[in-house]
KOLKEDREN-216685 format. One record per atom (N, C-alpha, C): atom name; y, z, x; residue in one letter. Coordinates in nm, 4 decimals, always signed. Each point is the difference from the previous one (the first is absolute). Example, Ala and Ser with C-alpha at 12.3 -4.5 7.8 and 13.67 -1.06 7.14 Angstrom:
2
<site a="N" Y="-0.5690" Z="+0.7800" X="+1.3190" r="A"/>
<site a="CA" Y="+0.1190" Z="+0.0000" X="-0.0890" r="A"/>
<site a="C" Y="+0.1200" Z="+0.0000" X="+0.0900" r="A"/>
<site a="N" Y="+0.1050" Z="-0.0720" X="-0.0350" r="S"/>
<site a="CA" Y="+0.1190" Z="+0.0060" X="+0.0820" r="S"/>
<site a="C" Y="+0.1090" Z="+0.0730" X="-0.0770" r="S"/>
This chain:
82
<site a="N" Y="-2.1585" Z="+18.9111" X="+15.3219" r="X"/>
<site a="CA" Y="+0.0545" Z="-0.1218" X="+0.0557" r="X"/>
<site a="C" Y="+0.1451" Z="+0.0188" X="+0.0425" r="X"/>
<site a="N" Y="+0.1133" Z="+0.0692" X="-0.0820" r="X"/>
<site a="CA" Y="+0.1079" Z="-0.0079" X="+0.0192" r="X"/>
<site a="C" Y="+0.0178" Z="+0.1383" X="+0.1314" r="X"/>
<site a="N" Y="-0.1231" Z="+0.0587" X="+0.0551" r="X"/>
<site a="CA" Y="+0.0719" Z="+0.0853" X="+0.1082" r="X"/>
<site a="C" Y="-0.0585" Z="-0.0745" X="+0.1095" r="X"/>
<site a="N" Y="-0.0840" Z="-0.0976" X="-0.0001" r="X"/>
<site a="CA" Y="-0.0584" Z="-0.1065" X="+0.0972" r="X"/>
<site a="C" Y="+0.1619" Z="-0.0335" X="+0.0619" r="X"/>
<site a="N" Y="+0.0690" Z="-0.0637" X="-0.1174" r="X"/>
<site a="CA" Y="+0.1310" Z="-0.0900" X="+0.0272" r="X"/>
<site a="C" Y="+0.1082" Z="+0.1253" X="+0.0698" r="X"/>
<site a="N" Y="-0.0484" Z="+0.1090" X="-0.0388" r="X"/>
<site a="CA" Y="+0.1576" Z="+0.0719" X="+0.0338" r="X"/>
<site a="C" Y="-0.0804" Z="+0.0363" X="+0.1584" r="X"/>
<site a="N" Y="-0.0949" Z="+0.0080" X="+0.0687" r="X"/>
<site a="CA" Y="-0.0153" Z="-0.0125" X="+0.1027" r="X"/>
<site a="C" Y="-0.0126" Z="-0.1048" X="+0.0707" r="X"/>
<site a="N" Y="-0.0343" Z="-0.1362" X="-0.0139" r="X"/>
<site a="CA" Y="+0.0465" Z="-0.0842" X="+0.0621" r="X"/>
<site a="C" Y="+0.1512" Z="-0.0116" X="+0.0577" r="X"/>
<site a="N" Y="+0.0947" Z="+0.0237" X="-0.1540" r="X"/>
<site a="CA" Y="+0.1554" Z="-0.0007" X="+0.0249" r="X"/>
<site a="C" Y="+0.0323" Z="+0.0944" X="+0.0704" r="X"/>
<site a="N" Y="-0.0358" Z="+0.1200" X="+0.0343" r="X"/>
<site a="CA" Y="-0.0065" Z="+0.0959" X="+0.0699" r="X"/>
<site a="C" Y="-0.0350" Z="-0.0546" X="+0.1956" r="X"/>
<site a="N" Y="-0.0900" Z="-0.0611" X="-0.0090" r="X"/>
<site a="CA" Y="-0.0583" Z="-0.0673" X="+0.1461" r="X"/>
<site a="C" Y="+0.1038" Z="-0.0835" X="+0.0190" r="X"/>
<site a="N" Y="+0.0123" Z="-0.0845" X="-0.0985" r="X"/>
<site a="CA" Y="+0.1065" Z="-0.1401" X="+0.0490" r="X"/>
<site a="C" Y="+0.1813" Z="+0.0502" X="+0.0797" r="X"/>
<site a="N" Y="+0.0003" Z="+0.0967" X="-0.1038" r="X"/>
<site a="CA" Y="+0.1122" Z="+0.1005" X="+0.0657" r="X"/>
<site a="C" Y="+0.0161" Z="+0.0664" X="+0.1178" r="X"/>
<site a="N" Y="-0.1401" Z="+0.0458" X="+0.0332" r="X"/>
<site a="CA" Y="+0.0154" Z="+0.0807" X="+0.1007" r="X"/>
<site a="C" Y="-0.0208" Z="-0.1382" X="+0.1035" r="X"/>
<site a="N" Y="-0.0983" Z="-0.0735" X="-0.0066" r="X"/>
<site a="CA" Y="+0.0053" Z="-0.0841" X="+0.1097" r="X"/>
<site a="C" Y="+0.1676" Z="-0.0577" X="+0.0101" r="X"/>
<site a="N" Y="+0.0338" Z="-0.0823" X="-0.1007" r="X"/>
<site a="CA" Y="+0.1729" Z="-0.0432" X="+0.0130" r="X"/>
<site a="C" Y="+0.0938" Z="+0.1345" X="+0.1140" r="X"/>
<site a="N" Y="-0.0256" Z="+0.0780" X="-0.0380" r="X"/>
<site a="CA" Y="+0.1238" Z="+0.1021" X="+0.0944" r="X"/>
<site a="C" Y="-0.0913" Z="+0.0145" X="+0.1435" r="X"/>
<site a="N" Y="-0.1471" Z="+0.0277" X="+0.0231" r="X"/>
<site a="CA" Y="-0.0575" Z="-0.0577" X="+0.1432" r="X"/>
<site a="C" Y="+0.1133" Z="-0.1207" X="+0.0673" r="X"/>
<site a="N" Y="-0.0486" Z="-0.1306" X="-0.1355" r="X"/>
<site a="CA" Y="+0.0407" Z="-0.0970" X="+0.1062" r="X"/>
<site a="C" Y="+0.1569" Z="-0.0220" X="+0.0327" r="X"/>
<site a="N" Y="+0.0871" Z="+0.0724" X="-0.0772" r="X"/>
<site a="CA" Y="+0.1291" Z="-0.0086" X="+0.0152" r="X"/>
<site a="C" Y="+0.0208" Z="+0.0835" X="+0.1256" r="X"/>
<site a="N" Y="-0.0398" Z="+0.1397" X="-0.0268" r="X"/>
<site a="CA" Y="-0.0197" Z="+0.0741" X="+0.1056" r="X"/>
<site a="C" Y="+0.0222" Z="-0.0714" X="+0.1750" r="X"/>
<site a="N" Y="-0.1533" Z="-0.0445" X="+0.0120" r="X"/>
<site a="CA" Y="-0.0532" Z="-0.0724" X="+0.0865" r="X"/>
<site a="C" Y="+0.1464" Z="-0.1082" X="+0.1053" r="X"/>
<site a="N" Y="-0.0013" Z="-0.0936" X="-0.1466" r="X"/>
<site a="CA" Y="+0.1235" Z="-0.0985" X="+0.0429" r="X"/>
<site a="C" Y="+0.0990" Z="+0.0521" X="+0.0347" r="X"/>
<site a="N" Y="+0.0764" Z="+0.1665" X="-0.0764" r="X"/>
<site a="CA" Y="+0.1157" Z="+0.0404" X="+0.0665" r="X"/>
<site a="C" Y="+0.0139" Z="+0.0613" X="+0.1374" r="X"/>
<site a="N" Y="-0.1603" Z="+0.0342" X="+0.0240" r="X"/>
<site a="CA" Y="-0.0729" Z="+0.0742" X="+0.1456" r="X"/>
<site a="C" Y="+0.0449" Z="-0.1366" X="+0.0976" r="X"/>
<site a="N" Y="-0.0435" Z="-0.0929" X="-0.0113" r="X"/>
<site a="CA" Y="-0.0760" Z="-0.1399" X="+0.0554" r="X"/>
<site a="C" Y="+0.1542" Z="+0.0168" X="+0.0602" r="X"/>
<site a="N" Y="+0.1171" Z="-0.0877" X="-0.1188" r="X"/>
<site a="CA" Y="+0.1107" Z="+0.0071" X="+0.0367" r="X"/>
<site a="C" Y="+0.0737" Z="+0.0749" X="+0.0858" r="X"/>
<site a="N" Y="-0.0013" Z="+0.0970" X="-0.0235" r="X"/>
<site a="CA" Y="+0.0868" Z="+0.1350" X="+0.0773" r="X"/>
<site a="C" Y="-0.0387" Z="+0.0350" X="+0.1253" r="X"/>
<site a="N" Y="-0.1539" Z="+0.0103" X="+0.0063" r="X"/>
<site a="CA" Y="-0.0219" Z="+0.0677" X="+0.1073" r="X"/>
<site a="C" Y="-0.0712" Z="-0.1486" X="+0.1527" r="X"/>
<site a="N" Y="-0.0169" Z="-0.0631" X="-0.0639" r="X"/>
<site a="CA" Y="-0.0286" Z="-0.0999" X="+0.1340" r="X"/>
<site a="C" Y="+0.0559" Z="-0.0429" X="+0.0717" r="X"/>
<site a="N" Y="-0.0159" Z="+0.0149" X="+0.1154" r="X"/>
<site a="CA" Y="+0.1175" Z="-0.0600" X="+0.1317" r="X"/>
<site a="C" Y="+0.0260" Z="-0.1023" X="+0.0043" r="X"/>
<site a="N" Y="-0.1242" Z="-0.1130" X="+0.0204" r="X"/>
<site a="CA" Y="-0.0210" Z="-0.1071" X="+0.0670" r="X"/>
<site a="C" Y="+0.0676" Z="-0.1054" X="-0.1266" r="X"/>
<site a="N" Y="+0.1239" Z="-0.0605" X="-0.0187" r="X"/>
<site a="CA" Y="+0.0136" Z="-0.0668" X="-0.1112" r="X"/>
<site a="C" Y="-0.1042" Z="-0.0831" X="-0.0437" r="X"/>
<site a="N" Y="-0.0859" Z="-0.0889" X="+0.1131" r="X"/>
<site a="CA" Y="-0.0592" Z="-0.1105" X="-0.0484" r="X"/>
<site a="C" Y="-0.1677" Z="+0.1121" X="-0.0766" r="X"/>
<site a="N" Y="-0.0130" Z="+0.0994" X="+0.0251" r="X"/>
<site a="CA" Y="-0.1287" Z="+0.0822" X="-0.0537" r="X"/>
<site a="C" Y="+0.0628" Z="+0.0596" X="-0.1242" r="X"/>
<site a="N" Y="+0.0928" Z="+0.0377" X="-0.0119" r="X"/>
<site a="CA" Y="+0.0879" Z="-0.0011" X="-0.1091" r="X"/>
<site a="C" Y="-0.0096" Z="-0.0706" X="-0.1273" r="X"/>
<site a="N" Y="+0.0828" Z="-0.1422" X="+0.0794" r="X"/>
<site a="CA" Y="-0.0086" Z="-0.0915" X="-0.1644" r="X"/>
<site a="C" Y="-0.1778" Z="-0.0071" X="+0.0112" r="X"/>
<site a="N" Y="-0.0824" Z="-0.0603" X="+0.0963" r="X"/>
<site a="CA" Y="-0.1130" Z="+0.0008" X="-0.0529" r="X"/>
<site a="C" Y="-0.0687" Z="+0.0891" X="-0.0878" r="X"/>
<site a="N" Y="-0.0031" Z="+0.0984" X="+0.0343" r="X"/>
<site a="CA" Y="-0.0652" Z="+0.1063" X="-0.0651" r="X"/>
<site a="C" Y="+0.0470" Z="+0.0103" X="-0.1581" r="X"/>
<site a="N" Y="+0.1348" Z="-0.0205" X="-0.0194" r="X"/>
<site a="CA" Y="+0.0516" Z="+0.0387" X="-0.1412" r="X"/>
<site a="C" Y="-0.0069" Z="-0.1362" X="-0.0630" r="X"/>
<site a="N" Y="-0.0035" Z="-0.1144" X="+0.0153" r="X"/>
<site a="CA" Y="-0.0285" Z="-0.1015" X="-0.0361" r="X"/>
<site a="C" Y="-0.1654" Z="-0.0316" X="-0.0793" r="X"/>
<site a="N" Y="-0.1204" Z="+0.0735" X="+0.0919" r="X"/>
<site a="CA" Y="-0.1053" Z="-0.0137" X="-0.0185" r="X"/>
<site a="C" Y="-0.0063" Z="+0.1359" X="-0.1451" r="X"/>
<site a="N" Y="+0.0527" Z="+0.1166" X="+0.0605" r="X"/>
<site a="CA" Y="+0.0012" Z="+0.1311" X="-0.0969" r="X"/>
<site a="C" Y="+0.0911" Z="-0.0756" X="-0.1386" r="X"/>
<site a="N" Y="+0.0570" Z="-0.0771" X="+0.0031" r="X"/>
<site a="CA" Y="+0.0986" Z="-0.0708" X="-0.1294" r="X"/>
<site a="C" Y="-0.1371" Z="-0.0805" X="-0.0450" r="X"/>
<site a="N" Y="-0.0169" Z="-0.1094" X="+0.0661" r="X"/>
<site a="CA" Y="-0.0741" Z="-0.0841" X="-0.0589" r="X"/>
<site a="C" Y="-0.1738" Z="+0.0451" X="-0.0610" r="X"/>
<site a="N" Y="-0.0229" Z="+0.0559" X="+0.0625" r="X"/>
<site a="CA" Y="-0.1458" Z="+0.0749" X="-0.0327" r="X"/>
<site a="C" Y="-0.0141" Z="+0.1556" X="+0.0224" r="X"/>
<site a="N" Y="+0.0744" Z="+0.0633" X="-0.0230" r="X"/>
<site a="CA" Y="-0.0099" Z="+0.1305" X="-0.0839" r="X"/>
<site a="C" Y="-0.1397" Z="+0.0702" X="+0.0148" r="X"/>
<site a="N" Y="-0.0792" Z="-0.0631" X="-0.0666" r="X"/>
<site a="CA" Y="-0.1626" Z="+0.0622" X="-0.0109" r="X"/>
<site a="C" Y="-0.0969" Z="+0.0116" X="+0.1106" r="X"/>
<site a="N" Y="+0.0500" Z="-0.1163" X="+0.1140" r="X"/>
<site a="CA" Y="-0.0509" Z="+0.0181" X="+0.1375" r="X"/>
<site a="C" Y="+0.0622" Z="+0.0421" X="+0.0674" r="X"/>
<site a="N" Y="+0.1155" Z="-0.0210" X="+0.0106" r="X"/>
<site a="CA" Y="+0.0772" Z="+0.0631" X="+0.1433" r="X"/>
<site a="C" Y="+0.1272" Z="+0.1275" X="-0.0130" r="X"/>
<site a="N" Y="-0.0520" Z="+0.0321" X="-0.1091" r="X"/>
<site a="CA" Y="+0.1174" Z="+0.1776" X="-0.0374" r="X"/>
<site a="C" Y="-0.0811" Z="+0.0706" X="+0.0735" r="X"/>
<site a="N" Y="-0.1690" Z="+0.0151" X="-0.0613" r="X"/>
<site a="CA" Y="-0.0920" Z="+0.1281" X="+0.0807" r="X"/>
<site a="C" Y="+0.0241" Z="-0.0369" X="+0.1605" r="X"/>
<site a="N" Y="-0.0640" Z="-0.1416" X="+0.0064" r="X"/>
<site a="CA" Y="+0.0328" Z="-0.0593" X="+0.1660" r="X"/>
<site a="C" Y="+0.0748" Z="+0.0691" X="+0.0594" r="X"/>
<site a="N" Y="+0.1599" Z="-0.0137" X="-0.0458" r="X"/>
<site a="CA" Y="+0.1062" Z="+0.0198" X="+0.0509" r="X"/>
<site a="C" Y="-0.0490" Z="+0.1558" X="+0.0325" r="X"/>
<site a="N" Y="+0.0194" Z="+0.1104" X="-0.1082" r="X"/>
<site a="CA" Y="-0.0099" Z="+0.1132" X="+0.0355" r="X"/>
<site a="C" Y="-0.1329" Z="+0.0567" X="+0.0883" r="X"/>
<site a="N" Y="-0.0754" Z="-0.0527" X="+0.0145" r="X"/>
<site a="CA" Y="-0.1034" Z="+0.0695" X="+0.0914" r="X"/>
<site a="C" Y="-0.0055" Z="-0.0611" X="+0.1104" r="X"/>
<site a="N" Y="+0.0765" Z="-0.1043" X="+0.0316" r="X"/>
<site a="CA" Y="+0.0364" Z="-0.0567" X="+0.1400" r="X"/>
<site a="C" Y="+0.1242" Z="+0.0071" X="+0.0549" r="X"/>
<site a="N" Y="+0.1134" Z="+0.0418" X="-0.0652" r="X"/>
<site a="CA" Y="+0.1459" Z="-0.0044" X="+0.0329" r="X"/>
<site a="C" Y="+0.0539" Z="+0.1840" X="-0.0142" r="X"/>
<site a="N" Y="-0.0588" Z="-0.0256" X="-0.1652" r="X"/>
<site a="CA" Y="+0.0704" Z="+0.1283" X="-0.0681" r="X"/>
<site a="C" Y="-0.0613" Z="+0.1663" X="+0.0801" r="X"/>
<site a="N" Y="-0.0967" Z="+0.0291" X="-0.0078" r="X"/>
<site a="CA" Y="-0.0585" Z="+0.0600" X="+0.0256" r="X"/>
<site a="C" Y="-0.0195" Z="+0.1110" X="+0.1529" r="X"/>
<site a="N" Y="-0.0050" Z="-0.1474" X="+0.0902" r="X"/>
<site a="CA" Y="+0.0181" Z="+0.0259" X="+0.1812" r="X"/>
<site a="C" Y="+0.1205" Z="+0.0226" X="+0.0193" r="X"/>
<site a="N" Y="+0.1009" Z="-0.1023" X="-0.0561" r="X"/>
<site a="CA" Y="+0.1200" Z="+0.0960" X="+0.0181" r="X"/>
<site a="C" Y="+0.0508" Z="+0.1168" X="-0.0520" r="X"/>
<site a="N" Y="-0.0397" Z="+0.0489" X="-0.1060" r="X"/>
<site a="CA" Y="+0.0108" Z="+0.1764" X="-0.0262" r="X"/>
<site a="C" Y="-0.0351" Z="+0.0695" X="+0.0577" r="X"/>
<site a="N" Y="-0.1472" Z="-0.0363" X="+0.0200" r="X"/>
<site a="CA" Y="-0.0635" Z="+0.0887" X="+0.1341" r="X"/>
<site a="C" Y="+0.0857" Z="+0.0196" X="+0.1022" r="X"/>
<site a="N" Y="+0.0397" Z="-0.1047" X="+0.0693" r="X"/>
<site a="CA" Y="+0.1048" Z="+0.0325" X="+0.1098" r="X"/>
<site a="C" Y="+0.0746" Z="+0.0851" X="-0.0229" r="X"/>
<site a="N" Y="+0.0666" Z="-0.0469" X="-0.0689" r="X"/>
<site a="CA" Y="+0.1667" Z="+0.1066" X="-0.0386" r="X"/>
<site a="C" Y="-0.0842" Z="+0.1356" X="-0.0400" r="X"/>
<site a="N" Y="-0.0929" Z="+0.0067" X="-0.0937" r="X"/>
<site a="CA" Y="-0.0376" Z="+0.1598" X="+0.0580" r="X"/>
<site a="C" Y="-0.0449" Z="+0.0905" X="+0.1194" r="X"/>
<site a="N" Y="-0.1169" Z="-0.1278" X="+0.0547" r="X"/>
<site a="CA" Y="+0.0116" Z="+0.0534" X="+0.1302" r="X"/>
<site a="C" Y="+0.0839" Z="+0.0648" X="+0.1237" r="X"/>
<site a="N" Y="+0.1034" Z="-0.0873" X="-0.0285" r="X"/>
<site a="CA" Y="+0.1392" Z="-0.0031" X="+0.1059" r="X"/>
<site a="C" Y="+0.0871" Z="+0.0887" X="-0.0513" r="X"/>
<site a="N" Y="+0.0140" Z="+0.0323" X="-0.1180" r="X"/>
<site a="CA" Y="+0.0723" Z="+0.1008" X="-0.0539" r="X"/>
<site a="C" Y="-0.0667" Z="+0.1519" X="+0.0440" r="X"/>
<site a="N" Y="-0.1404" Z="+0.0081" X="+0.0090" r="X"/>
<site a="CA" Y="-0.0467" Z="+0.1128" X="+0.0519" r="X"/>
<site a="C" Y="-0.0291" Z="+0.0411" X="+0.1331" r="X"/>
<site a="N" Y="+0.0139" Z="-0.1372" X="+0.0897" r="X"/>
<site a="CA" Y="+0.0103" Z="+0.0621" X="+0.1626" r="X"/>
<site a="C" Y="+0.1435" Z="+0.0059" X="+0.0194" r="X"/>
<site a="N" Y="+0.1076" Z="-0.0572" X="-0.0942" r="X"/>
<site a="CA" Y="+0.0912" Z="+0.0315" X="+0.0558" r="X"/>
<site a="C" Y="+0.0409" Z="+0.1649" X="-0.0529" r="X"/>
<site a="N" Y="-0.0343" Z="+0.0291" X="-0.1311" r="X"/>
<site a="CA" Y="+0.0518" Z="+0.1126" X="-0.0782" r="X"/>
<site a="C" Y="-0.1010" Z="+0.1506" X="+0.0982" r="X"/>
<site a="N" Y="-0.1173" Z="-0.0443" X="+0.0718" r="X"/>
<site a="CA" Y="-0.0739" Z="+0.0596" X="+0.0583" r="X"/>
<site a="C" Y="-0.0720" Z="+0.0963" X="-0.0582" r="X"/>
<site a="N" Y="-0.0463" Z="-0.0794" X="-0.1304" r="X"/>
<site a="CA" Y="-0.0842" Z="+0.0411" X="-0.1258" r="X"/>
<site a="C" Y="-0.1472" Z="-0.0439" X="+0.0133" r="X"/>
<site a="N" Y="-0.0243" Z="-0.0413" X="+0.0779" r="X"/>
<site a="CA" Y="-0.1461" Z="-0.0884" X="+0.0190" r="X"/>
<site a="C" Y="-0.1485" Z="+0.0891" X="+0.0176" r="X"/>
<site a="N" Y="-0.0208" Z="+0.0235" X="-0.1098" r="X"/>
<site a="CA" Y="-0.1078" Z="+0.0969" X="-0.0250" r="X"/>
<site a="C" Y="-0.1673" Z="-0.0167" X="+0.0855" r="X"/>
<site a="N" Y="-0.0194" Z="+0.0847" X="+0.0507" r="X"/>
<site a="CA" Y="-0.1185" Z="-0.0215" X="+0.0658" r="X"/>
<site a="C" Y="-0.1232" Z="+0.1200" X="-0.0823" r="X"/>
<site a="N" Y="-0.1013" Z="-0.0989" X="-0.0430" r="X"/>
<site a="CA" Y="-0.1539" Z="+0.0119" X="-0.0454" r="X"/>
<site a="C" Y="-0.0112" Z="+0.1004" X="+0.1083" r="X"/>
<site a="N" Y="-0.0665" Z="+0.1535" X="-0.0621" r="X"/>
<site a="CA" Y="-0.1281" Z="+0.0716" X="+0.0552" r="X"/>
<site a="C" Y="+0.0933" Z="+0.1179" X="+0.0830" r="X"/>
<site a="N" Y="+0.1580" Z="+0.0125" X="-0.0020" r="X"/>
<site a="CA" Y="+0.0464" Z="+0.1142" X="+0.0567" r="X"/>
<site a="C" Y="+0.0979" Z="+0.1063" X="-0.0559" r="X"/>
């Protein structure tokens, strides 16, 4: 029973630094002020729906970019099969 609890506290933790995470992403990196407060407002208030949200609709596409763009510009862009 008591390693049931030390993994739950274990989950609750790791989700808490996700959603802090998330909110300091939300904050920092969004242009549009008014998508901004929305987004971190919803990621504040409900956490459990809109942290993953956030990252697989916000977080995510924009990394992609910046790697992408970092490799046509660095002229690292690897091509399959040569």
């Amino acid at each position: 029973m008591q390693v049931l609890q030390y993994v739950w506290v274990g989950l609750i933790w790791a989700f808490a630094v996700f959603w802090i995470w998330m909110l300091i992403d939300c904050i920092t990196n969004e242009e549009d002020s008014a998508e901004r407060v929305t987004w971190a407002l919803f990621i504040f208030f409900l956490p459990p729906l809109f942290a993953p949200i956030y990252f697989f609709r916000r977080y995510r596409p924009r990394k992609r970019e910046r790697i992408a763009s970092k490799n046509v510009t660095d002229g690292s862009v690897s091509r399959k099969g040569t």
